[in-house]
N, CA, C and O of each residue as an XYZ file, in Angstrom:
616
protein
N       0.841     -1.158      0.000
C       0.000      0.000      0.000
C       0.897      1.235      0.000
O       1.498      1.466      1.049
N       1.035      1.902     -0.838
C       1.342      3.431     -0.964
C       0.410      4.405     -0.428
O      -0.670      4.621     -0.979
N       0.860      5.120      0.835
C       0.148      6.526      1.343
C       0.195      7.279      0.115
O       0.818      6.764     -0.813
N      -0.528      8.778     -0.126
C      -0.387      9.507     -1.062
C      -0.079     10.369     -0.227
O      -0.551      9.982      0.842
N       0.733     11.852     -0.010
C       0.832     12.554      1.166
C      -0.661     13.364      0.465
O      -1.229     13.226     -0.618
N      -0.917     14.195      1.607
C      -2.562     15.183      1.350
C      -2.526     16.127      0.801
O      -3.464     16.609      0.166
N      -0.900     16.817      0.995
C      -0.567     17.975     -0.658
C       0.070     17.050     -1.717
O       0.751     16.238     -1.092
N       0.131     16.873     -2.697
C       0.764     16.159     -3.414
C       0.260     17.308     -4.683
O      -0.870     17.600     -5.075
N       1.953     17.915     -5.220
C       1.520     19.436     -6.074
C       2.699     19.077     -7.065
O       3.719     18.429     -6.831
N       2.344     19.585     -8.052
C       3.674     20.014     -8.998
C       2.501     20.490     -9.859
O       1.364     20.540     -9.391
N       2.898     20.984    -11.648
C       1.896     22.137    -12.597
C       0.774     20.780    -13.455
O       0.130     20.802    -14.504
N       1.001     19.603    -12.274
C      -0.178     18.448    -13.096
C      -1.472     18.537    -12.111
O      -2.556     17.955    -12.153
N      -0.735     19.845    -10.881
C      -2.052     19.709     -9.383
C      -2.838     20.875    -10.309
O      -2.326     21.884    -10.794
N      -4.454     20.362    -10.422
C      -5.153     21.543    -10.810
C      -6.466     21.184     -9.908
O      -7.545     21.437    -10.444
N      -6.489     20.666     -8.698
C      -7.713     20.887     -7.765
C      -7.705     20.158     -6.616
O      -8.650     19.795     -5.916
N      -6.069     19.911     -6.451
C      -5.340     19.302     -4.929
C      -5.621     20.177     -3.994
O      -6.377     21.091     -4.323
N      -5.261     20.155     -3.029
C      -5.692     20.657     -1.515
C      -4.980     22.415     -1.507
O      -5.529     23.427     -1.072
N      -3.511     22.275     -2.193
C      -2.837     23.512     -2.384
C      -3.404     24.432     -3.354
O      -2.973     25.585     -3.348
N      -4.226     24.131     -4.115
C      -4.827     25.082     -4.871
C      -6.031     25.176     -4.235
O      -6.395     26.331     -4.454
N      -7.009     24.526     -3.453
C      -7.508     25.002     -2.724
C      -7.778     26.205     -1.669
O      -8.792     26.885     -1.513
N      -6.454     26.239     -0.959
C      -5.741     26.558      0.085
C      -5.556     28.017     -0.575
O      -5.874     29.064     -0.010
N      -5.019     27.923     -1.794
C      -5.104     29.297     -2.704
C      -6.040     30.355     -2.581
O      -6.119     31.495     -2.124
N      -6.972     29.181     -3.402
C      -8.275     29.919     -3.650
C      -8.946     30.252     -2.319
O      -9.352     31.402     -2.488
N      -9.231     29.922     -1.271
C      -9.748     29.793      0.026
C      -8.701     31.560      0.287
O      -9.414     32.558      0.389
N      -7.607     31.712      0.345
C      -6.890     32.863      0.573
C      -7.420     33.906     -0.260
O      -7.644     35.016      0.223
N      -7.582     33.716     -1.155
C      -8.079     35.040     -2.712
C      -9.613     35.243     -1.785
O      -9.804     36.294     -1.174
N     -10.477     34.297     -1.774
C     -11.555     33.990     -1.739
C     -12.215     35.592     -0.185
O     -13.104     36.440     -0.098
N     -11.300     35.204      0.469
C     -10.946     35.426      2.408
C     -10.247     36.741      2.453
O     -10.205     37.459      3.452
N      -9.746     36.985      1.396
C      -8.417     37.735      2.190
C      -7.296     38.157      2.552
O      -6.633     39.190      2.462
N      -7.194     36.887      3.094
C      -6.300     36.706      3.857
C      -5.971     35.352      3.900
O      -6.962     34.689      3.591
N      -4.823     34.534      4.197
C      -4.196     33.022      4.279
C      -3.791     32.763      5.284
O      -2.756     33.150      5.827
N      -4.864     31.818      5.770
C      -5.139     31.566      7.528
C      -4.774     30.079      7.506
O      -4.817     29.341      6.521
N      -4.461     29.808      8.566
C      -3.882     28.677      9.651
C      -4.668     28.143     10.830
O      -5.071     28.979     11.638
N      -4.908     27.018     11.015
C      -5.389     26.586     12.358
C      -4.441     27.172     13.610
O      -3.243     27.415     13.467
N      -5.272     27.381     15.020
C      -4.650     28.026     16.288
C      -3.125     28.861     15.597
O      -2.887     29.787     14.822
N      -2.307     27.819     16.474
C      -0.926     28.267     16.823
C       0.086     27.915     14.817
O       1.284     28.014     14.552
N      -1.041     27.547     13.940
C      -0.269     26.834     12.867
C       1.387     25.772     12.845
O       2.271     25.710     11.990
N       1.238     25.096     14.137
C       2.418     24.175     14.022
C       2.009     23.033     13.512
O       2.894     22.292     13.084
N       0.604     22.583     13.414
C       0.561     20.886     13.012
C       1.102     21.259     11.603
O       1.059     22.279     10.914
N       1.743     19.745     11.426
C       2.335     19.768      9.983
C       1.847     18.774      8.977
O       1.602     17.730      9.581
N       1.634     18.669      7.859
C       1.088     17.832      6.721
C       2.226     17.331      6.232
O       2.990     18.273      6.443
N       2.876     16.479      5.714
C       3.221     15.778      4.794
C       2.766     16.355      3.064
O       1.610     16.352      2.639
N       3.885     16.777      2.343
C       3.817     16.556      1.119
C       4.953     15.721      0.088
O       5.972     15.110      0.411
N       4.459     15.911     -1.028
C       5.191     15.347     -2.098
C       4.774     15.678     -3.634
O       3.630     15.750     -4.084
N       6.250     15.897     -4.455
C       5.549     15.913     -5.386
C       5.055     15.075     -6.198
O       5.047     13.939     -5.724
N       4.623     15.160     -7.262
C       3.521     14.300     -8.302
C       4.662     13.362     -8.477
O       4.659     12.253     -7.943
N       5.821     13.877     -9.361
C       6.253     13.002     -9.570
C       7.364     11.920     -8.829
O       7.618     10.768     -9.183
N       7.829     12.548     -7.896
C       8.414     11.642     -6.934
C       7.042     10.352     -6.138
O       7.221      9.265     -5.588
N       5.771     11.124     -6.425
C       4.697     10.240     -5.685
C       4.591      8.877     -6.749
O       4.065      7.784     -6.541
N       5.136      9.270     -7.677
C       4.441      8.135     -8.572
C       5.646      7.455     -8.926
O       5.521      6.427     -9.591
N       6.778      7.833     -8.608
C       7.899      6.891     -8.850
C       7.773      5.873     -7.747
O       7.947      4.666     -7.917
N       7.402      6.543     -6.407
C       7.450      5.289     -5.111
C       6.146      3.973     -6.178
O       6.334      2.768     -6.348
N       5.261      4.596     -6.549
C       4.163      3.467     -7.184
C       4.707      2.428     -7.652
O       4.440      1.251     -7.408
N       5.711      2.997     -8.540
C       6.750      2.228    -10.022
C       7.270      1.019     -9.063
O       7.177     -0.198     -8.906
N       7.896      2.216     -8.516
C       9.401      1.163     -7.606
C       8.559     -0.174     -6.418
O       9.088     -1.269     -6.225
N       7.132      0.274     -5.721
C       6.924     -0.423     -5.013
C       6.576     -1.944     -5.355
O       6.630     -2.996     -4.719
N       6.040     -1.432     -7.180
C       5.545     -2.749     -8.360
C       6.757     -3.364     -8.103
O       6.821     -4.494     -7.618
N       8.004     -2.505     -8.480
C       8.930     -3.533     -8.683
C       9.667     -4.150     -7.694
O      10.517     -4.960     -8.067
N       9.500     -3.905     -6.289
C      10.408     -3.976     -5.437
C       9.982     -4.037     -4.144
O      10.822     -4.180     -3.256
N       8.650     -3.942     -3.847
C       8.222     -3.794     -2.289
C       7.529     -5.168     -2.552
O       6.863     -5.488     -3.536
N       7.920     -6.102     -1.156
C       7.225     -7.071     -0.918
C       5.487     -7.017     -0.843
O       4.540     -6.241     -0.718
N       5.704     -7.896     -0.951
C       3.679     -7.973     -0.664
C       2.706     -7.586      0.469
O       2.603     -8.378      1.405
N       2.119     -6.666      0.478
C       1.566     -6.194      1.721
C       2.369     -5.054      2.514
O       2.045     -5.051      3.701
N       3.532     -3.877      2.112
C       4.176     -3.527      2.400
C       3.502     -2.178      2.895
O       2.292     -2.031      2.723
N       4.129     -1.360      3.401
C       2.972     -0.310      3.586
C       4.201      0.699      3.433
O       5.290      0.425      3.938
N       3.900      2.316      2.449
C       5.025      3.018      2.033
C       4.392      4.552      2.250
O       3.181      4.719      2.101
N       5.045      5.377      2.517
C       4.634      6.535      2.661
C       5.614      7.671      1.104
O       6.736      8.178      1.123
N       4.679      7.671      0.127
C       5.253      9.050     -0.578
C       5.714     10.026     -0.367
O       6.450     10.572     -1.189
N       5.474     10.458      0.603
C       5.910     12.298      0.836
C       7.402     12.748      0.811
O       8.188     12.493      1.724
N       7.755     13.519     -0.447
C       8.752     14.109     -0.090
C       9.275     15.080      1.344
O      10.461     15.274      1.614
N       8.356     15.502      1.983
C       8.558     16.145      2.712
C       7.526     15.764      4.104
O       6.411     16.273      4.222
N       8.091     14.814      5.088
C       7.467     14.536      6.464
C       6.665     15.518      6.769
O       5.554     15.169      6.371
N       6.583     16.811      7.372
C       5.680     17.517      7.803
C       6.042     18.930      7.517
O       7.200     19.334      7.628
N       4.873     19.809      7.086
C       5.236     21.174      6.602
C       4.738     21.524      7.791
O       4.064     20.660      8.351
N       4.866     22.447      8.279
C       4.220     23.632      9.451
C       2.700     23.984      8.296
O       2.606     24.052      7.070
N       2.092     24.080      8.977
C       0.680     24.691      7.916
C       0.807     26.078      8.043
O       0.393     26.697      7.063
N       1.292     26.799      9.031
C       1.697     27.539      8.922
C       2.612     28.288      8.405
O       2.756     29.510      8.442
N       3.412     27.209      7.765
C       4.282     27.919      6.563
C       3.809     28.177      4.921
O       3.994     28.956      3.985
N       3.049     26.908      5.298
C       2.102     26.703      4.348
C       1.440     27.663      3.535
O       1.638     27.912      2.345
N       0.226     28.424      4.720
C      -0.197     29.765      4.603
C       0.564     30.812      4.629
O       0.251     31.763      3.912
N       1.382     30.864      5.208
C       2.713     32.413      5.341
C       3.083     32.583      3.631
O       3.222     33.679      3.089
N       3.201     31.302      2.952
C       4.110     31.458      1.576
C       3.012     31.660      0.366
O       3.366     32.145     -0.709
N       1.811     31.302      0.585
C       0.744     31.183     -0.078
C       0.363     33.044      0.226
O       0.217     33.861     -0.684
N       0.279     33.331      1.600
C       0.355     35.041      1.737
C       1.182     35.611      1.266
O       0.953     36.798      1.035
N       2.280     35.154      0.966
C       3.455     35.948      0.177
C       3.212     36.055     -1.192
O       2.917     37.204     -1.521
N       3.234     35.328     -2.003
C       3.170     35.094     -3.291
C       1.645     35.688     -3.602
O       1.776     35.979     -4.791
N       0.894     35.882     -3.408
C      -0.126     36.496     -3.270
C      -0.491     38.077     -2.652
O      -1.483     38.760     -2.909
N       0.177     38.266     -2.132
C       0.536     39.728     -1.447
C      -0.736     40.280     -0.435
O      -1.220     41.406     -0.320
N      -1.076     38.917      0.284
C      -1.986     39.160      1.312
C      -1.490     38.637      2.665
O      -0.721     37.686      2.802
N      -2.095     39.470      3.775
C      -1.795     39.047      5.208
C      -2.078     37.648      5.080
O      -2.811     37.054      4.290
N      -1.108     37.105      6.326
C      -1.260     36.042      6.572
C      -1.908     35.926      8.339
O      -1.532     36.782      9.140
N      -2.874     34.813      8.792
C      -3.155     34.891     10.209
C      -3.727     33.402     10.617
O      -4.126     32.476      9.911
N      -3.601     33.551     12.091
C      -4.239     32.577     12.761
C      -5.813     32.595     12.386
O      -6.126     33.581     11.719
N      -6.787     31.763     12.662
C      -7.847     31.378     12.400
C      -8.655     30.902     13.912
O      -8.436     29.745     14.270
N      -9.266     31.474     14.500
C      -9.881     30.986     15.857
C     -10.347     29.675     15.572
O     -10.620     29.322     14.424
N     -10.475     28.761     16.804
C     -11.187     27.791     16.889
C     -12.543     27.918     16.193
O     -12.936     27.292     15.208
N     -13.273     28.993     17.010
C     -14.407     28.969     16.823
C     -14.745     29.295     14.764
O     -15.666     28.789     14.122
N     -13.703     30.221     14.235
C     -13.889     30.187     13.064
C     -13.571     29.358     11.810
O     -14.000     29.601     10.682
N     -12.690     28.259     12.191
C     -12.623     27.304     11.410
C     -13.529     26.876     10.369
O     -13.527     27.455      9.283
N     -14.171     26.073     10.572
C     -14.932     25.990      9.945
C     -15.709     26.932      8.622
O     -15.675     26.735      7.407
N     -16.431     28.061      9.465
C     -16.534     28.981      8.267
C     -15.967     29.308      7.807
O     -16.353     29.949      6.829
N     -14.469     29.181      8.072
C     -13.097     29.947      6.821
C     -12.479     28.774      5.768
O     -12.061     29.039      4.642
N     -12.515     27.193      6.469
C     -11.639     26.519      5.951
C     -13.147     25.277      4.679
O     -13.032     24.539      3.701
N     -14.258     25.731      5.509
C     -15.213     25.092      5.345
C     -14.929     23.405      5.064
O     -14.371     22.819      5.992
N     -15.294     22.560      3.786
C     -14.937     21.108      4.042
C     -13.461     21.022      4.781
O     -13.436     20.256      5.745
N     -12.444     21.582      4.517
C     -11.293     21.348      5.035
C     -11.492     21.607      6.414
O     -10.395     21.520      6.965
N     -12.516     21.926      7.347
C     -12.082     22.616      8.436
C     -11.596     20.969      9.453
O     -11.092     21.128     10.565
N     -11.801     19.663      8.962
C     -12.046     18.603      9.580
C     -10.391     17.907      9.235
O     -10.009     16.810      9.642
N      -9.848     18.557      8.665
C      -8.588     17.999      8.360
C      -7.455     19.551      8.297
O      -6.423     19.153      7.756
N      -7.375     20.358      8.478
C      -6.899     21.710      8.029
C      -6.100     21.338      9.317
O      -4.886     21.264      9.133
N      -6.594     21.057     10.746
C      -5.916     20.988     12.160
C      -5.380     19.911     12.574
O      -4.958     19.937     13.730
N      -5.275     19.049     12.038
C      -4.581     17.553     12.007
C      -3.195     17.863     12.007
O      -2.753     18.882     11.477
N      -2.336     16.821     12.717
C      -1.507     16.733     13.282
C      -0.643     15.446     12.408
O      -0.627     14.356     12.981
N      -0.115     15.523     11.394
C       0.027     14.313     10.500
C       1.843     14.299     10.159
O       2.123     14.323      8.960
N       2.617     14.276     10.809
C       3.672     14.360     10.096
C       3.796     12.590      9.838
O       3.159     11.700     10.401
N       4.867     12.483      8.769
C       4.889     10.949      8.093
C       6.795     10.625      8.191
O       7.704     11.439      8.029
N       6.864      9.285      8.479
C       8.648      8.815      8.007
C       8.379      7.978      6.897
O       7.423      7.212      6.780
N       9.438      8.217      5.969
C       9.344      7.638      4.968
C      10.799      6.862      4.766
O      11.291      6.420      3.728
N      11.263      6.854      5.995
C      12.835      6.152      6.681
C      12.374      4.720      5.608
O      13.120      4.517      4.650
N      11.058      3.695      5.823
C      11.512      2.252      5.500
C      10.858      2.779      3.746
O      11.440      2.406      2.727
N       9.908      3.451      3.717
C      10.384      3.620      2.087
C      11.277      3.747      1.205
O      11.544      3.073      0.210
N      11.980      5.193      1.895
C      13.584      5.081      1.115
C      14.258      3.772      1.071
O      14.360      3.096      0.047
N      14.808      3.380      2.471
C      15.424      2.014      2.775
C      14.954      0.965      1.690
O      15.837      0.368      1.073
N      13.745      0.721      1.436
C      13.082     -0.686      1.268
C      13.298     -0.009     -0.694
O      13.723     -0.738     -1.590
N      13.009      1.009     -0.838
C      13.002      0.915     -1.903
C      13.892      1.543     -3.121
O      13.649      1.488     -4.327
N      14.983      2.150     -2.459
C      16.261      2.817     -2.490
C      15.804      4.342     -3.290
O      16.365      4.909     -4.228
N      14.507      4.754     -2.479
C      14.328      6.149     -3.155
C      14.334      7.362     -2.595
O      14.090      7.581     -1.409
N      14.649      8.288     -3.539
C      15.116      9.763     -2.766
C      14.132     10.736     -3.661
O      14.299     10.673     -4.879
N      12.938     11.790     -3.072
C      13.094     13.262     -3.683
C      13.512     13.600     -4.592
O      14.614     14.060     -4.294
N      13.309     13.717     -5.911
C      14.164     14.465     -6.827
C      13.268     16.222     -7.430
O      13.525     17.109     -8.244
N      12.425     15.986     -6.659
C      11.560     17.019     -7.274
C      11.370     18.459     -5.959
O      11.126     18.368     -4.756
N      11.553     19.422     -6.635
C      10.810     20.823     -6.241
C       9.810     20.297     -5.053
O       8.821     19.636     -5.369
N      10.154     20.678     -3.343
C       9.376     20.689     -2.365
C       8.195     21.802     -2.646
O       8.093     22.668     -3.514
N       7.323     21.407     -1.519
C       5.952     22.729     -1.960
C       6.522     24.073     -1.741
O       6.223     24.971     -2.528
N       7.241     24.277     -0.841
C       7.300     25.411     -0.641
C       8.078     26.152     -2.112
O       7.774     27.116     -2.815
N       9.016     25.323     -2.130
C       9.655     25.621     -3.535
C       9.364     25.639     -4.873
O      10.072     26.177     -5.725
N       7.854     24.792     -5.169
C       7.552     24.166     -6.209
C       6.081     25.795     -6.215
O       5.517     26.155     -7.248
N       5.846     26.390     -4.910
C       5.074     27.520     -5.115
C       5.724     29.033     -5.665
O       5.108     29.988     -6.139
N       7.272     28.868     -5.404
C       8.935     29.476     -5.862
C       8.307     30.068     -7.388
O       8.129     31.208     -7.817
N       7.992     28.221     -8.165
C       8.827     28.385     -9.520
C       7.747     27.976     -9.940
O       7.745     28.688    -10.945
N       6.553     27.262    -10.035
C       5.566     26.566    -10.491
C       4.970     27.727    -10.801
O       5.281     28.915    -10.716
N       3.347     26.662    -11.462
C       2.239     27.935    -11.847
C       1.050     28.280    -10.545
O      -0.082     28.646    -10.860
N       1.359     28.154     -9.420
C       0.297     27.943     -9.140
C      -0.243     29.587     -8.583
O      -1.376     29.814     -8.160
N       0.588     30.357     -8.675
C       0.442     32.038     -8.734
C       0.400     32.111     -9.866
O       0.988     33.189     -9.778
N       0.190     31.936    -11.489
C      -0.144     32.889    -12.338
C      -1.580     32.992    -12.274
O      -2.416     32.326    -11.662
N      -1.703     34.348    -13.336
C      -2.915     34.867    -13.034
C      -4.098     33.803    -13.912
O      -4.001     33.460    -15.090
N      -5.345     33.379    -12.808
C      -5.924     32.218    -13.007
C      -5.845     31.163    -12.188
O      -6.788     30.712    -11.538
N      -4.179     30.544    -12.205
C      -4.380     29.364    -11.945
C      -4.923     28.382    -10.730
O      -4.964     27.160    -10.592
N      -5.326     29.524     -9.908
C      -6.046     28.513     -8.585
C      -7.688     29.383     -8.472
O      -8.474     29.311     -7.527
N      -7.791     29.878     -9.269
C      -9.448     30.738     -9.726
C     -10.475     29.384    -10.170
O     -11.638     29.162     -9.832
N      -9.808     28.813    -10.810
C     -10.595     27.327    -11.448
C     -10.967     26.844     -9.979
O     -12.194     26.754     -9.984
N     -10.661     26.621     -9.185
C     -11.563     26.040     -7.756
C     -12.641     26.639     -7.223
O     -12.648     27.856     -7.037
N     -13.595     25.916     -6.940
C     -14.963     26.665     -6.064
C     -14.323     25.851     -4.808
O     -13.603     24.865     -4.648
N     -15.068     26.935     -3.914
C     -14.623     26.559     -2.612
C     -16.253     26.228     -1.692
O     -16.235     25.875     -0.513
């Protein structure tokens, strides 16, 4: 079994959680964070996600269980800080009580606490990252030109 991490972005993401997260910021305002924004998500990109697939066909025993994510846990709060940057809007905490109405379906996963090791993936399957992390892949990617996270209803 291959995990998928819950951002999983590169310019093939056109209605993943990070373009969400976009649009939810344009949408708001502002690019908000649960409480204190330390829980962290797990990402990866597309294509490092789909090489673990390849490699696990060829190489992970039967019943193996593998985690994709290039990256164990982002701060969500960095998350939103870089998504406020590139966008040229404040970035902020989000009250308990407002969750929900800001993050709406996401408000049930936005505060989760998920970081991932991908220690016996690499090991088991001799693989490494080769791709643009999110934070980096929001650097150089499309997911700031003008449009490209407008295509989401929130």
């Amino acid at each position: 079994m291959v995990r998928v991490p819950p951002i999983t972005h590169s310019g093939l993401d056109r209605h993943g959680f990070a373009r969400t997260l976009i649009a939810l910021a344009k949408a708001k305002g502002f690019s908000g964070y649960p409480g204190d924004g330390g829980n962290r998500w797990p990402a990866g990109h597309t294509r490092d996600v789909a090489r673990v697939f390849r490699l696990a066909v060829e190489r992970a025993p039967a019943g193996s269980r593998l985690h994709a994510a290039g990256e164990p846990g982002i701060p969500v709060r960095d998350i939103a800080r870089s998504i406020g940057d590139h966008l040229g809007i404040p970035t902020r905490s989000v009250a308990p009580d407002d969750v929900v109405d800001h993050f709406g379906f996401l408000a049930a996963l936005i505060g989760l606490d998920n970081p991932v090791s991908t220690a016996r993936t690499r090991k088991l399957l001799g693989w490494e990252p080769t791709h643009p992390g999110l934070l980096a892949d929001f650097a150089t990617g499309d997911y700031f030109d003008d449009g490209a996270a407008d295509s989401m209803r929130i």
